[in-house]
Backbone as CSV, one residue per row, in Angstrom:
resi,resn,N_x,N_y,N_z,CA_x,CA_y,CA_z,C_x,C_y,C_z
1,UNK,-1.250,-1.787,11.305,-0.822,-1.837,9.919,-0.884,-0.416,9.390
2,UNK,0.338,-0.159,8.706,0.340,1.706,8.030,0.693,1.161,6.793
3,UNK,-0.375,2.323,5.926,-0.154,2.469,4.313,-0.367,3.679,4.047
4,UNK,0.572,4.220,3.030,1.155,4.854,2.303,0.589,4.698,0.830
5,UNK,-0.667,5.517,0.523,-1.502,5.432,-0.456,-1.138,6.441,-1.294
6,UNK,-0.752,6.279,-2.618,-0.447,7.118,-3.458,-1.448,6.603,-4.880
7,UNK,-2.314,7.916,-5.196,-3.177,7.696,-6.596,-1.604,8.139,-7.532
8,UNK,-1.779,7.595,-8.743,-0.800,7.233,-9.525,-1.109,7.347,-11.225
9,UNK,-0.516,7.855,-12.078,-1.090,7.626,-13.150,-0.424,6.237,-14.004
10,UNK,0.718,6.189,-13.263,1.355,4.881,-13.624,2.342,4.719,-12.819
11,UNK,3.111,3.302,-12.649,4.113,2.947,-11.123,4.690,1.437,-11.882
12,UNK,5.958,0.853,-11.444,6.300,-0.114,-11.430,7.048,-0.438,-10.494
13,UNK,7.468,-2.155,-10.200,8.600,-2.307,-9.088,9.568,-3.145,-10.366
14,UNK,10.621,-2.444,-9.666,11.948,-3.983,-10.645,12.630,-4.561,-9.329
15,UNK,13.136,-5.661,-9.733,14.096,-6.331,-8.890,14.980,-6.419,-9.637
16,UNK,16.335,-6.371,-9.017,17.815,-6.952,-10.052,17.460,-6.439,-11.363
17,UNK,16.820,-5.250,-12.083,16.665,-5.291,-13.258,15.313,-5.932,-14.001
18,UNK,14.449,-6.470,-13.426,13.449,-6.907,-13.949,12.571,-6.372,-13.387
19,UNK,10.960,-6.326,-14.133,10.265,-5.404,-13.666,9.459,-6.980,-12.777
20,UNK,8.494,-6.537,-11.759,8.047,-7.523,-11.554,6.426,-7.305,-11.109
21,UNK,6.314,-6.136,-11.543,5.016,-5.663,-11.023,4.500,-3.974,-11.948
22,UNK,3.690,-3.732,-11.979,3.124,-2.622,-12.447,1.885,-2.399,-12.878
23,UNK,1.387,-1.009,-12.960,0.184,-0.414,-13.254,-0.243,0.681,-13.436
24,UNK,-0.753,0.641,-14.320,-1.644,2.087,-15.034,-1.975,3.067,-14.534
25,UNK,-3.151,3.385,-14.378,-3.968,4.360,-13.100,-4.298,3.146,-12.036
26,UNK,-4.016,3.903,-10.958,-4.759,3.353,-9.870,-3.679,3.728,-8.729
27,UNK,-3.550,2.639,-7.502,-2.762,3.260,-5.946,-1.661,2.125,-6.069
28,UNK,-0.678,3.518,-5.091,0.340,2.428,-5.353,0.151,2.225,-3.699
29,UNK,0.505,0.900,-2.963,0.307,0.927,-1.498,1.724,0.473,-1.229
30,UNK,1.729,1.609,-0.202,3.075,1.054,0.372,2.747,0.975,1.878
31,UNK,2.903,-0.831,2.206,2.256,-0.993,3.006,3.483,-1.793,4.338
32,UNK,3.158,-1.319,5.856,3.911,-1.743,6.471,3.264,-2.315,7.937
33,UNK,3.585,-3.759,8.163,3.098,-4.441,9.200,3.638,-4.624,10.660
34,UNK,2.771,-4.072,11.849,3.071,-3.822,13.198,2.727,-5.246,13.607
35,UNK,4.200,-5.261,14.948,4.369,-7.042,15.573,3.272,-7.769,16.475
36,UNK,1.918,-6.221,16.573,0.749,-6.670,17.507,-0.672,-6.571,15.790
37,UNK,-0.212,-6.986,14.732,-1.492,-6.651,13.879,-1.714,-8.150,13.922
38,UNK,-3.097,-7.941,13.116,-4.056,-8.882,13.097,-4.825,-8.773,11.506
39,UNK,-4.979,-10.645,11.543,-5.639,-10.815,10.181,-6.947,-9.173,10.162
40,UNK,-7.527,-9.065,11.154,-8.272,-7.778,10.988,-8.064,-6.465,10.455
41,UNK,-6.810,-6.535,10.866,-5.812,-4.904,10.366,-5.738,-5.150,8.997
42,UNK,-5.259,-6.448,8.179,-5.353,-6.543,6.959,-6.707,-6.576,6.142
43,UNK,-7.719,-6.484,6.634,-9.212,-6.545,5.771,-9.419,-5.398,6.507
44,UNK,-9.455,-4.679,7.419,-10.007,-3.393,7.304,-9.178,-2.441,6.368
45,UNK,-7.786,-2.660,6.392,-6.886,-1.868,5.523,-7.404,-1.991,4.295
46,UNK,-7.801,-2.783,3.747,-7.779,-3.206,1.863,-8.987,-2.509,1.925
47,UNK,-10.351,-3.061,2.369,-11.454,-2.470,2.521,-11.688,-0.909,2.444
48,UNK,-10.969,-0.250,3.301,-10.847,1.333,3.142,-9.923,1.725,2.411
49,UNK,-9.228,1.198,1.757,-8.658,1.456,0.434,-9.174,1.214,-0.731
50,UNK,-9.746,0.644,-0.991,-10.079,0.546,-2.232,-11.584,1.052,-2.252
51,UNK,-11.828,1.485,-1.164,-13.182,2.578,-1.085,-13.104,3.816,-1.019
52,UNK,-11.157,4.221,-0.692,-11.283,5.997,-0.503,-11.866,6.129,-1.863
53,UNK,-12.525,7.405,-1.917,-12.568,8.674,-2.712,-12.415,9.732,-2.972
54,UNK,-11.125,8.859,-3.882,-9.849,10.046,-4.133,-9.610,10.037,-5.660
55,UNK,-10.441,9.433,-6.508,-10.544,9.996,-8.037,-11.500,10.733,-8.489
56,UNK,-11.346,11.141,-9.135,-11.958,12.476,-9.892,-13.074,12.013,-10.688
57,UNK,-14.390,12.740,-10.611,-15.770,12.185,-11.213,-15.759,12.815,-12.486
58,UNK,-16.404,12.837,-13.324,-17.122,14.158,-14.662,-16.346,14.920,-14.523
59,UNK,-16.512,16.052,-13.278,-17.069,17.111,-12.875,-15.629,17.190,-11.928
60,UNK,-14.153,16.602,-12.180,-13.243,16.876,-11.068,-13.027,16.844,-9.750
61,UNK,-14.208,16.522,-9.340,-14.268,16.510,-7.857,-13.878,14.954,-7.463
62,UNK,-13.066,14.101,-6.021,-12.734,13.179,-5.551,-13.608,12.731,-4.974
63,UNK,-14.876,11.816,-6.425,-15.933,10.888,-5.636,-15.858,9.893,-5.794
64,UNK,-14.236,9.127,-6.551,-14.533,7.761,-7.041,-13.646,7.051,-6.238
65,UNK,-14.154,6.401,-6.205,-13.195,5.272,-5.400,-11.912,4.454,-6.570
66,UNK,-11.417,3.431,-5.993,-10.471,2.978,-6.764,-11.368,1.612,-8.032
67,UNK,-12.434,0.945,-7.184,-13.104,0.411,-7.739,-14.130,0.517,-8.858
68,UNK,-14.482,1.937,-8.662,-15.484,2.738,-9.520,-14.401,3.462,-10.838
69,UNK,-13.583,3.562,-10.262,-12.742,3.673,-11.612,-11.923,2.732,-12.550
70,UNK,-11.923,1.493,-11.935,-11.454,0.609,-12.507,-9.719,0.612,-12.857
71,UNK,-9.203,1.269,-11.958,-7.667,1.273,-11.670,-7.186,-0.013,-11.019
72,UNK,-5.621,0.126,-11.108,-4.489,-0.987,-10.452,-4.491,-0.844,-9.200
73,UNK,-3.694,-1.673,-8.755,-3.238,-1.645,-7.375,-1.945,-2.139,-7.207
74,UNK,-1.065,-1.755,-6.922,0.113,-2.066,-6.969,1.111,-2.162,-5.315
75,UNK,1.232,-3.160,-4.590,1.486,-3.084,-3.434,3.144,-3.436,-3.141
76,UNK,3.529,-2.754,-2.281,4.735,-2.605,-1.805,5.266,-2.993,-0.139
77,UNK,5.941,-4.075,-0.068,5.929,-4.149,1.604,7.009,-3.181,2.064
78,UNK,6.699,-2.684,3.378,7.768,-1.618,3.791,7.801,-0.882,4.949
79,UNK,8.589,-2.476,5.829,8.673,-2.534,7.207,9.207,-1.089,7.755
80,UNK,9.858,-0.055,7.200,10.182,0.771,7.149,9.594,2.083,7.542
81,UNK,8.272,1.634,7.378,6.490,2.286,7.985,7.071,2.819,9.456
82,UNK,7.240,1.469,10.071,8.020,1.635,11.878,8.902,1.769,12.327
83,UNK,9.550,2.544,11.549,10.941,3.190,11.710,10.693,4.189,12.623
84,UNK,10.936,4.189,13.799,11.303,4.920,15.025,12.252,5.323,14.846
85,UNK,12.310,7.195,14.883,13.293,7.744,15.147,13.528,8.789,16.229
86,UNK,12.216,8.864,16.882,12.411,9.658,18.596,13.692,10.002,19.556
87,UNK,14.453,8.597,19.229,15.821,8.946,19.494,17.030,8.743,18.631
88,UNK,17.527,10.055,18.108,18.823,9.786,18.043,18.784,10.060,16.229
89,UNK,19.609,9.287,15.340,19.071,9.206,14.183,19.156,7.831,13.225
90,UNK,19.872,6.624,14.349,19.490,5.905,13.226,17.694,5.210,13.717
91,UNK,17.504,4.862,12.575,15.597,4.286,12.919,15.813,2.554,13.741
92,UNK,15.095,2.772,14.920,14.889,1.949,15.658,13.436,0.628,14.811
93,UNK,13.554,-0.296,14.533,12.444,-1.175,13.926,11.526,-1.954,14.689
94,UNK,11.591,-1.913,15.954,11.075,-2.453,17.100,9.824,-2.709,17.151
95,UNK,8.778,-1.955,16.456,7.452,-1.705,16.330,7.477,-2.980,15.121
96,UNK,8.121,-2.906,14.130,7.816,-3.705,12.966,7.668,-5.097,13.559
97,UNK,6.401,-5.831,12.466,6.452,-7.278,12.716,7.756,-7.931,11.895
98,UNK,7.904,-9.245,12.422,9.293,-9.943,11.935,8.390,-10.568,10.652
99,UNK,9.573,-11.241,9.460,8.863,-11.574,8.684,7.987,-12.861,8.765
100,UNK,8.123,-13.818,9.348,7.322,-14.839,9.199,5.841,-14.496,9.939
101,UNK,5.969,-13.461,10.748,4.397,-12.811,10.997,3.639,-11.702,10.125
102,UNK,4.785,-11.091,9.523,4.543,-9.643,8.119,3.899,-10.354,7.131
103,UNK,4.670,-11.065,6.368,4.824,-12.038,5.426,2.772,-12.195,5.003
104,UNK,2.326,-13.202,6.047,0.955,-13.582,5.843,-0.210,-12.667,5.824
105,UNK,0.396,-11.579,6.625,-0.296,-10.196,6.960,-0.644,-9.659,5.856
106,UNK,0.418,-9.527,5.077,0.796,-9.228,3.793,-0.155,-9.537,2.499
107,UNK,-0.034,-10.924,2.393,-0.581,-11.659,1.755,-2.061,-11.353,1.645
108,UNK,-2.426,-11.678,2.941,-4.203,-11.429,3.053,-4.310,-10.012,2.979
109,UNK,-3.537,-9.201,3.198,-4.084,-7.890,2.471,-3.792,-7.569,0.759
110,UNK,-3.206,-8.767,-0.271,-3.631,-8.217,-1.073,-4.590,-8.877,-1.686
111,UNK,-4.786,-10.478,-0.869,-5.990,-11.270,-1.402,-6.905,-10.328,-0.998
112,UNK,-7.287,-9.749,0.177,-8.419,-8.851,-0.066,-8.632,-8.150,-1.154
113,UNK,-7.461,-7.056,-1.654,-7.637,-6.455,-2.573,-8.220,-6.997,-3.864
114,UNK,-7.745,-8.040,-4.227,-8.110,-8.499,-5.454,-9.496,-9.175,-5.411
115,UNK,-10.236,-9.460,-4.172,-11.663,-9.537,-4.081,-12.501,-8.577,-4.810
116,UNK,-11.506,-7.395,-4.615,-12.822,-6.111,-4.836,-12.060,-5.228,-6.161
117,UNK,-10.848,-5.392,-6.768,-10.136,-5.160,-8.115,-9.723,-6.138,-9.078
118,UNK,-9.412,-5.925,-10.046,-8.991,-7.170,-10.614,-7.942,-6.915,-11.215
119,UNK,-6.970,-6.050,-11.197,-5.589,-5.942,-11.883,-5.217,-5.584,-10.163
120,UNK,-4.384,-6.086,-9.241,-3.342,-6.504,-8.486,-1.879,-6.690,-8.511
121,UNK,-1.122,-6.397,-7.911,0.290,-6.821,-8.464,0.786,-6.310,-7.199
122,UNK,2.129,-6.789,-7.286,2.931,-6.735,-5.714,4.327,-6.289,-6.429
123,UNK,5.582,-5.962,-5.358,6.880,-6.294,-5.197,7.166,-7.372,-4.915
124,UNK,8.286,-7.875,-4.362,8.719,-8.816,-3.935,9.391,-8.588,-2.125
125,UNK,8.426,-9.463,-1.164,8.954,-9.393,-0.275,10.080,-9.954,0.484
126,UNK,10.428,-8.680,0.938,11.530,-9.102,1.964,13.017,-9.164,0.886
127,UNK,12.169,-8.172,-0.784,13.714,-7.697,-1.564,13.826,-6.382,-1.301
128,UNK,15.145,-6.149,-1.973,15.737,-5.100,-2.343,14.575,-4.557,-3.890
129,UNK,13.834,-3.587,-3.752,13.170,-3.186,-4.870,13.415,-1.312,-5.620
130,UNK,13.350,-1.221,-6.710,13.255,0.054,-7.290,11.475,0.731,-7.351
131,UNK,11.254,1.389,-6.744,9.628,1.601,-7.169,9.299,3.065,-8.056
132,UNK,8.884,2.865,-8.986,9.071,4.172,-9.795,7.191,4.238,-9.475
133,UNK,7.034,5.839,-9.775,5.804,6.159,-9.733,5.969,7.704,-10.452
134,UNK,4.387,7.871,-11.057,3.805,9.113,-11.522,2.653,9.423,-10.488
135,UNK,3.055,10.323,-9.522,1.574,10.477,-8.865,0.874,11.227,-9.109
136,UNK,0.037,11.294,-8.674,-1.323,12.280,-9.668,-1.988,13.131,-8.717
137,UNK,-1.742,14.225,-9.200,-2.242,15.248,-8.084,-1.353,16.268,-7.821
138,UNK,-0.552,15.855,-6.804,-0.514,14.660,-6.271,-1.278,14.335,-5.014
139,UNK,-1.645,13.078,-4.952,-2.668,12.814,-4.092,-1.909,10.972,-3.028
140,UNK,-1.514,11.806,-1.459,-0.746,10.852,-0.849,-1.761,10.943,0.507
141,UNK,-2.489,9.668,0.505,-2.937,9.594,1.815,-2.611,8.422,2.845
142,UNK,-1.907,8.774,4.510,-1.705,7.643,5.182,-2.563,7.301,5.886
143,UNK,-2.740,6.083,6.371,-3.556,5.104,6.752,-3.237,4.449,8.196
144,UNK,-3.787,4.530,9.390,-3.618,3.769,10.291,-3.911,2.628,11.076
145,UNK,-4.133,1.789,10.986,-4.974,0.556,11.334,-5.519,0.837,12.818
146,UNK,-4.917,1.353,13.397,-4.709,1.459,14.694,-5.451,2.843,15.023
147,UNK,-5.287,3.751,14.164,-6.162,5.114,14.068,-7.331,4.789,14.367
148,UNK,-8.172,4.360,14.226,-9.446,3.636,13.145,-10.671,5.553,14.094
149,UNK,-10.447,6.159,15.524,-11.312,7.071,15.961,-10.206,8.056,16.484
């Protein structure tokens, strides 16, 4: 599982014109699911996200986590993560999970999230979405499930 962590001072998603998601301060995740992940990849992902410390204390320095500051979370699916392009130039998707295996992956990574935040919000999967963002910093960190040493 790869995410695409962006601290944010504010972000929304629209569909067709409607907004369907948004938030204040906090991360926007743009998150994308591999065809070998596991309910595990999704709770270690949320878990070390919403524990980086990557907001700013008193004193400016990146000691707060997302929880300690009491920010959003705003998640984005985006099979697009496994876009292989090694050969050639259009992106090969081969790595990506299909949706009826993404889909749940999905899910339990943002029920995790909302265990440990309480403003949550999504896109809509498997649409066509607009994602606007203010990032802050700017501060973009990626994430590998698969990294983990």
């Amino acid at each position: 599982m790869r995410a695409v962590v962006q601290r944010v001072t504010r972000a929304k998603v629209t569909i067709a014109g409607q907004t369907v998601g948004e938030i204040k301060k906090g991360l926007v995740v743009l998150l994308g699911v591999a065809r070998d992940d596991a309910e595990s990849d999704a709770v270690y992902l949320a878990n070390k996200i919403v524990a980086l410390r990557i907001f700013d204390d008193e004193d400016g320095k990146m000691n707060l986590s997302l929880k300690d500051c009491g920010g959003g979370g705003l998640v984005v699916s985006q099979f697009t993560l496994y876009g292989d392009v090694r050969r050639g130039l259009r992106p090969s998707w081969i790595d990506a999970a299909a949706p009826e295996v993404a889909e749940p992956l999905y899910e339990l990574f943002c029920a995790e999230l909302r265990k440990e935040i309480t403003h949550v919000t999504t896109g809509g999967f498997r649409q066509t979405m607009q994602v606007e963002l203010v990032n802050d910093g700017p501060v973009t960190i990626l994430i590998d499930s698969k990294k983990l040493f």
